[in-house]
C-alpha distance (Angstrom), angle and dihedral (degrees) to the residues before:
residue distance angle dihedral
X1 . . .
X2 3.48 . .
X3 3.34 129.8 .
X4 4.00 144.0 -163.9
X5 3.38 144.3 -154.9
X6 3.73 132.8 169.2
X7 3.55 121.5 -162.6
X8 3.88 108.5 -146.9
X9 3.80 136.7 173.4
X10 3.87 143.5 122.0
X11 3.97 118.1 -53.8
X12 3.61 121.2 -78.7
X13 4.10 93.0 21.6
X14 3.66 97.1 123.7
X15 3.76 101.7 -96.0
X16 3.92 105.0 131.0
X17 4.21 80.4 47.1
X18 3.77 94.0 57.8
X19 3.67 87.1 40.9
X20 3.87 97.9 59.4
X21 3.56 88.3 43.4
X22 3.67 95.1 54.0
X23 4.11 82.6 52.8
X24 3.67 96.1 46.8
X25 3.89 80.6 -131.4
X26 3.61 138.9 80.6
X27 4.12 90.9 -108.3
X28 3.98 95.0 148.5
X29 4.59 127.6 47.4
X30 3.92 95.7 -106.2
X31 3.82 92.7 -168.1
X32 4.17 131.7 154.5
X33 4.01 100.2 -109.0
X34 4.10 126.7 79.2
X35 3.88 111.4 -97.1
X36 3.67 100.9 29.8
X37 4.15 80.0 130.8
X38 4.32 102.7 64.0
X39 3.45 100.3 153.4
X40 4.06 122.9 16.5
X41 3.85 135.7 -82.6
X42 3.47 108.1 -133.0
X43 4.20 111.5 -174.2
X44 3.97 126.0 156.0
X45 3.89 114.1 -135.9
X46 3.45 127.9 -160.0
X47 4.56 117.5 -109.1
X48 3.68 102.1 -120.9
X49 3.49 110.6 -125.1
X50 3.75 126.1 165.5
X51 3.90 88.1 -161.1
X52 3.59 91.3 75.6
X53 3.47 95.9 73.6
X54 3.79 98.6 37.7
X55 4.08 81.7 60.4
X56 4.21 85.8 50.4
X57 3.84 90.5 60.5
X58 3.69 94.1 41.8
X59 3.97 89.6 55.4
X60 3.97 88.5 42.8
X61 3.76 88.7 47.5
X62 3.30 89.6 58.7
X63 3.40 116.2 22.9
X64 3.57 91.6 42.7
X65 4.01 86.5 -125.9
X66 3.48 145.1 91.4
X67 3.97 111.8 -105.9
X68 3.78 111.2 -98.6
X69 3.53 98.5 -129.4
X70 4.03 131.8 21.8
X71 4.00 98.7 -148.1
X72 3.84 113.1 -176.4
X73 3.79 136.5 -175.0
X74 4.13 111.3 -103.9
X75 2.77 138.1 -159.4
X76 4.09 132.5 -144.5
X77 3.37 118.5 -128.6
X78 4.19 128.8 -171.1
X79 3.83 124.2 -172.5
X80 3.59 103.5 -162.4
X81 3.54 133.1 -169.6
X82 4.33 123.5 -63.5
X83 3.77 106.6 -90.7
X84 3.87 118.3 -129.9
X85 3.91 137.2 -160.3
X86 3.27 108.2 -82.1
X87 3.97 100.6 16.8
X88 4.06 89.1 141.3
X89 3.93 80.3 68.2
X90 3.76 98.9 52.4
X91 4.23 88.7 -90.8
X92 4.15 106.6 151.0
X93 3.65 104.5 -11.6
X94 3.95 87.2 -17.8
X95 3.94 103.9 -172.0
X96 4.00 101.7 1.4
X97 4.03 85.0 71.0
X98 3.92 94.8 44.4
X99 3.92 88.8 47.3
X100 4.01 87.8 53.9
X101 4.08 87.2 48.1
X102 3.58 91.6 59.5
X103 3.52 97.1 54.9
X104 3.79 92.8 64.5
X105 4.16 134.3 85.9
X106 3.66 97.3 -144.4
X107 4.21 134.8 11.0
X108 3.53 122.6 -138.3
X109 3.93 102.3 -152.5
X110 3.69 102.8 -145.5
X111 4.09 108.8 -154.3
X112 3.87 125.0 -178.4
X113 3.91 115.6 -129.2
X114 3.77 100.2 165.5
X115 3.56 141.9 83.9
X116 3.57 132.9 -120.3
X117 3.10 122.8 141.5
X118 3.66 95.7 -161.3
X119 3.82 91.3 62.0
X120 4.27 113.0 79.9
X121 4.01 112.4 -114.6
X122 3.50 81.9 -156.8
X123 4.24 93.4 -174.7
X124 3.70 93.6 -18.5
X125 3.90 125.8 122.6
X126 3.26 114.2 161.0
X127 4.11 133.4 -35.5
X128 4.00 113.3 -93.7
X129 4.20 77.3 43.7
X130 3.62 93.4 55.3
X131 3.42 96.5 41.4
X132 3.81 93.1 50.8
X133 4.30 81.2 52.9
X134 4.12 91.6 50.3
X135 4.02 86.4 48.5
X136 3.50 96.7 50.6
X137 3.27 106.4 41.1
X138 4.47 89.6 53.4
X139 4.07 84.6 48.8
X140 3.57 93.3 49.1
X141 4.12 88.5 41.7
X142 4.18 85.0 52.8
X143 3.73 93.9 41.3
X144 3.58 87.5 63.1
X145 3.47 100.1 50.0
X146 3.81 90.3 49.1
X147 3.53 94.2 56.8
X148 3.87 91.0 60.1
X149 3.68 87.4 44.4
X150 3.60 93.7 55.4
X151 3.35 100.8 38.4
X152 4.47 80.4 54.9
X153 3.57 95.8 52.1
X154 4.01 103.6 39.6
X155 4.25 78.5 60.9
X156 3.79 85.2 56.1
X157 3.86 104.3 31.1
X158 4.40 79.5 56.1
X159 3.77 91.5 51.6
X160 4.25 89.7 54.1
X161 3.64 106.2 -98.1
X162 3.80 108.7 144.0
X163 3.50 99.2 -164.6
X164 4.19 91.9 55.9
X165 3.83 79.0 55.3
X166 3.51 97.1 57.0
X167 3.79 89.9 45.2
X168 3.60 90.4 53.0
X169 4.10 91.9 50.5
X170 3.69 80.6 62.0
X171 3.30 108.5 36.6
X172 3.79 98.1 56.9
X173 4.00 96.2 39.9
X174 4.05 79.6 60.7
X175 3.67 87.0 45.4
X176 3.99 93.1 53.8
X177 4.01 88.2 51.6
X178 4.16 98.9 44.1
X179 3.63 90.1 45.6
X180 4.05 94.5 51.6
X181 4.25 85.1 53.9
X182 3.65 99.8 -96.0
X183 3.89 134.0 124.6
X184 3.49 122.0 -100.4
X185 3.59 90.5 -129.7
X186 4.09 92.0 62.4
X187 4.09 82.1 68.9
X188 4.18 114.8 98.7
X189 3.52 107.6 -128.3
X190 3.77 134.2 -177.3
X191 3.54 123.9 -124.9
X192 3.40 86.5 -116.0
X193 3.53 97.3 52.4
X194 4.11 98.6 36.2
X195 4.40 77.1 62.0
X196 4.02 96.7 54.7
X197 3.99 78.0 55.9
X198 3.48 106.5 42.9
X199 4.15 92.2 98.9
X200 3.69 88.6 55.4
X201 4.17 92.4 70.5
X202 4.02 90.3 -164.8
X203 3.56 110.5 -158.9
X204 3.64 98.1 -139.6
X205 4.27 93.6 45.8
X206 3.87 78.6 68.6
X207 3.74 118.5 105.2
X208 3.67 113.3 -117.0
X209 3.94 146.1 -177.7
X210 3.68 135.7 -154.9
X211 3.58 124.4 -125.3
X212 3.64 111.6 -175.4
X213 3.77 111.5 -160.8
X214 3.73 113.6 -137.4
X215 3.82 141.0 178.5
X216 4.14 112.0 -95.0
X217 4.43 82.9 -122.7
X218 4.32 86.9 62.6
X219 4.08 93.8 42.6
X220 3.24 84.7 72.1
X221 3.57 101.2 48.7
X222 4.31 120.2 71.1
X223 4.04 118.2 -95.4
X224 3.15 129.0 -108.8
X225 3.46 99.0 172.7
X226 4.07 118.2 89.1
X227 4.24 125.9 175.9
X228 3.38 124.7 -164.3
X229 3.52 98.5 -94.0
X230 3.95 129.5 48.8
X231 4.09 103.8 -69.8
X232 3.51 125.7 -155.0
X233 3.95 115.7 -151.8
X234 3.89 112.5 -152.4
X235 4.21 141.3 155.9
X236 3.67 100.2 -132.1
X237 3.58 86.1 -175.4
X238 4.00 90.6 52.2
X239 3.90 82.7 40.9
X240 3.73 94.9 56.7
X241 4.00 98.2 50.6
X242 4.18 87.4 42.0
X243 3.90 88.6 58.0
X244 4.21 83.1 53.4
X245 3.69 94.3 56.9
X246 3.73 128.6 80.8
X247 3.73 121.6 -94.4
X248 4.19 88.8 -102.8
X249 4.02 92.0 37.8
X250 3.83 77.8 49.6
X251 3.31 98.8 54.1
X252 3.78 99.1 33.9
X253 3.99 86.5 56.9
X254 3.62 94.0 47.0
X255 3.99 93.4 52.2
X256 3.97 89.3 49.4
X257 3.80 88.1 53.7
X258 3.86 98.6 42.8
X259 3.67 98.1 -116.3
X260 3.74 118.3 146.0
X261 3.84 95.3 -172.3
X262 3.58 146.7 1.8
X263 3.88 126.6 -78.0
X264 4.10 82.0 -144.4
X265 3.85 96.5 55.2
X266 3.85 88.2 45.2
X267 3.54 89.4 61.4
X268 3.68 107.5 41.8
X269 4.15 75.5 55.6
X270 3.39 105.7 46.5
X271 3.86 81.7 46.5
X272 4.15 93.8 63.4
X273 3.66 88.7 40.8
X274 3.91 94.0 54.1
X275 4.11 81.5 48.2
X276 3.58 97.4 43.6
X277 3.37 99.6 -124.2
X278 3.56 137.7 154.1
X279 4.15 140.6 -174.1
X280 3.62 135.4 -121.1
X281 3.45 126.0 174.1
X282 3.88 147.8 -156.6
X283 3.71 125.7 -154.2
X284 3.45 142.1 -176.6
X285 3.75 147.4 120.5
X286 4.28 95.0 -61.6
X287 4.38 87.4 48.0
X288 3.48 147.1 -25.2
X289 4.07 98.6 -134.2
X290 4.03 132.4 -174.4
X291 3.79 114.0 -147.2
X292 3.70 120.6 -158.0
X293 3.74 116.9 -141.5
X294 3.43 136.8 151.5
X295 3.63 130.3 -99.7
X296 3.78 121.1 -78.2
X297 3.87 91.1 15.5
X298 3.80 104.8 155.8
X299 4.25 118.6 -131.3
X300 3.95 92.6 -97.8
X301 4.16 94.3 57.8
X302 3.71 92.7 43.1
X303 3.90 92.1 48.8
X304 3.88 84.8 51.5
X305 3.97 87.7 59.3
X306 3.91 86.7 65.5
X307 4.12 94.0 41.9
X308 3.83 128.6 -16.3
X309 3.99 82.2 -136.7
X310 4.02 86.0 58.0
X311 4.09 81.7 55.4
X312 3.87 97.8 32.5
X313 4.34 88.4 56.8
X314 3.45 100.0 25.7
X315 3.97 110.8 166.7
X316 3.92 108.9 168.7
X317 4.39 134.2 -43.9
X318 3.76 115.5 -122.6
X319 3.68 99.9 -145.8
X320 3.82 145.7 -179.4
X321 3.84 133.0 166.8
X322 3.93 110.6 -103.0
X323 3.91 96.6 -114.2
X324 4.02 96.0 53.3
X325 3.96 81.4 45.4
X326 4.30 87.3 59.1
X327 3.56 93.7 33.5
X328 4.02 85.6 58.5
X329 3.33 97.9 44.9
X330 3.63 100.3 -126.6
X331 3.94 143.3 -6.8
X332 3.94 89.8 -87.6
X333 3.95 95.6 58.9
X334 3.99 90.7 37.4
X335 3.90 80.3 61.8
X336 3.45 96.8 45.2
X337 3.76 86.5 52.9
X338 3.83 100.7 53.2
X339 4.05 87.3 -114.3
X340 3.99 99.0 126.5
X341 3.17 118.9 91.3
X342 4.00 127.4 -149.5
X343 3.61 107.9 -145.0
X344 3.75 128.4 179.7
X345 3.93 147.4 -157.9
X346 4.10 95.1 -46.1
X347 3.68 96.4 45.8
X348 3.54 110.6 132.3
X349 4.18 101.6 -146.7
X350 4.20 105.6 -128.8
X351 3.58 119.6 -151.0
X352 3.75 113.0 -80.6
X353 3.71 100.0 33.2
X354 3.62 117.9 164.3
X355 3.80 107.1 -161.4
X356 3.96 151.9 -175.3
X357 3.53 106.4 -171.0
X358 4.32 121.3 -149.1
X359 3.32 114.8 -135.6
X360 3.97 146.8 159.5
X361 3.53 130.1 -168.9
């Protein structure tokens, strides 16, 4: 399943930073003047996941071998271009950046909340401020295009069709909301109705997180700042020298500055929560691989993510949560035990599924 997430914000916020961080490699020109991103970064990172290697010792337990192949989920991550005033208008890289927006799954908004004075603000002020310019500028961006959809369908809805009509219905009770200030994604749709939009791609019907970009001095100090969705609080410049340390240098320098976890792991999890998505895994001798579906996927779907045949002649899952699988010691003993479950058709896969699917083609 794949899965993307641009990282957006004004110039000179920190984005290209967090991005070579998230890479563990200096993939994209982090540099101190606006537009040093033209065209995207595009990198895939791996979903931390510390079940992954309980599932390696399990196979090695009992197998006697390491696994093969270590096969995580990943994640796709884009670092477009600084976003200006005005950028619905053709400002900065005007429509090029919003076309690159709508390509994603999920936006990380990127806000500056340090000082340096030796880094250009380059149009930013302060972070609820430069947030409010980010959200305007995608609503005015989707107003636009709504306009020319509506002004499409109202010719068709007049000629009879009664699907433009419903499209319409929806289109302007978006319309109402954008042009009052608000997201599109504060609107209650229908499933039903969030379908006859799904072509659209709206930029601001995409879920989204904040990541406010502070100094490593106020990390360590409590926040009092909250927005109205869940923020994350990070130093992607701390971030990007912890990802060049060794795992104990890592964790030494960590302890020393009172951090528990990384700012990078937080995202990459916030990011499959804001998609509601979830991991199952299989694991044997050949691989131990994390599959990315999404939440309330039933067993026959998810085996299709392996092999449409797997789908196509499902027969049953044998299943058991990851933990009872460690606390077993292996897929052999869990049997022995009575722990695996056979599930069928209807089973709804829960997060943390270890499974060997049945099927016949």
């Amino acid at each position: 399943m794949s899965i993307s997430i641009g990282i957006v914000g004004l110039p000179n916020v920190g984005k290209s930073t967090l991005f070579n961080a998230l890479l563990k490699r200096q993939a994209a020109l982090a540099a101190n003047y606006p537009f040093a991103t033209i065209e995207p970064n595009i990198g895939v990172v791996d979903v931390p996941d510390d079940r992954m290697d309980k599932l390696a010792d399990v196979v090695r337990t009992e197998y006697k071998k390491d696994p093969a192949k270590m096969v995580p989920a990943v994640i796709k991550f884009i670092d477009i271009a600084g976003l200006v005033k005005g950028a619905s208008q053709g400002e900065g890289l005007g429509n090029k950046f919003l076309s690159h927006i709508r390509e994603v799954d999920a936006i990380v908004h990127v806000v500056r909340a340090f000082e340096d004075d030796n880094v250009v603000r380059a149009g930013s002020t302060d972070p609820e401020s430069d947030i409010a310019v980010i959200n305007t500028e995608l609503i005015l961006a989707d107003l636009q295009l709504l306009e020319k959809k509506i002004e499409n369908e109202q010719k068709l809805a007049r000629g009879g069709n009664k699907e433009s009509f419903e499209r319409l219905r929806v289109y302007e009770k978006l319309s109402v909301v954008l042009n009052s200030g608000n997201l599109a994604s504060s609107v209650e749709l229908s499933e039903e109705e969030l379908l006859l939009i799904k072509d659209l791609n709206l930029l601001t019907l995409k879920p989204a997180m904040f990541v406010y970009n502070v100094s490593e001095a106020s990390l360590m100090k409590p926040k009092d700042r909250e927005s109205g969705k869940e923020s994350i609080y990070l130093s992607a410049r701390l971030e990007e020298e912890l990802v060049n340390l060794s795992d104990e240098e890592r964790a030494e320098y960590m302890q020393e500055l009172g951090i528990h976890a990384s700012g990078l792991d937080k995202v990459i999890k916030r990011g499959y929560e804001l998609l509601n998505l979830q991991t199952f895994f299989t694991a044997g001798p050949k691989e131990v691989h994390a599959w990315t579906i999404t939440k309330g996927t039933k067993a026959p779907q998810a085996a299709g993510k392996i092999h449409t045949d797997f789908e196509r002649g499902f027969i049953s899952a044998e299943v058991i949560g990851v933990n009872e699988l460690v606390s077993a010691g292996g897929w052999k003993k869990a049997k022995e035990l009575g722990l695996i479950r056979i599930e069928g058709k209807e089973y709804v896969m829960r997060d943390g599924d270890v499974v060997e699917f049945r099927f016949s083609v």
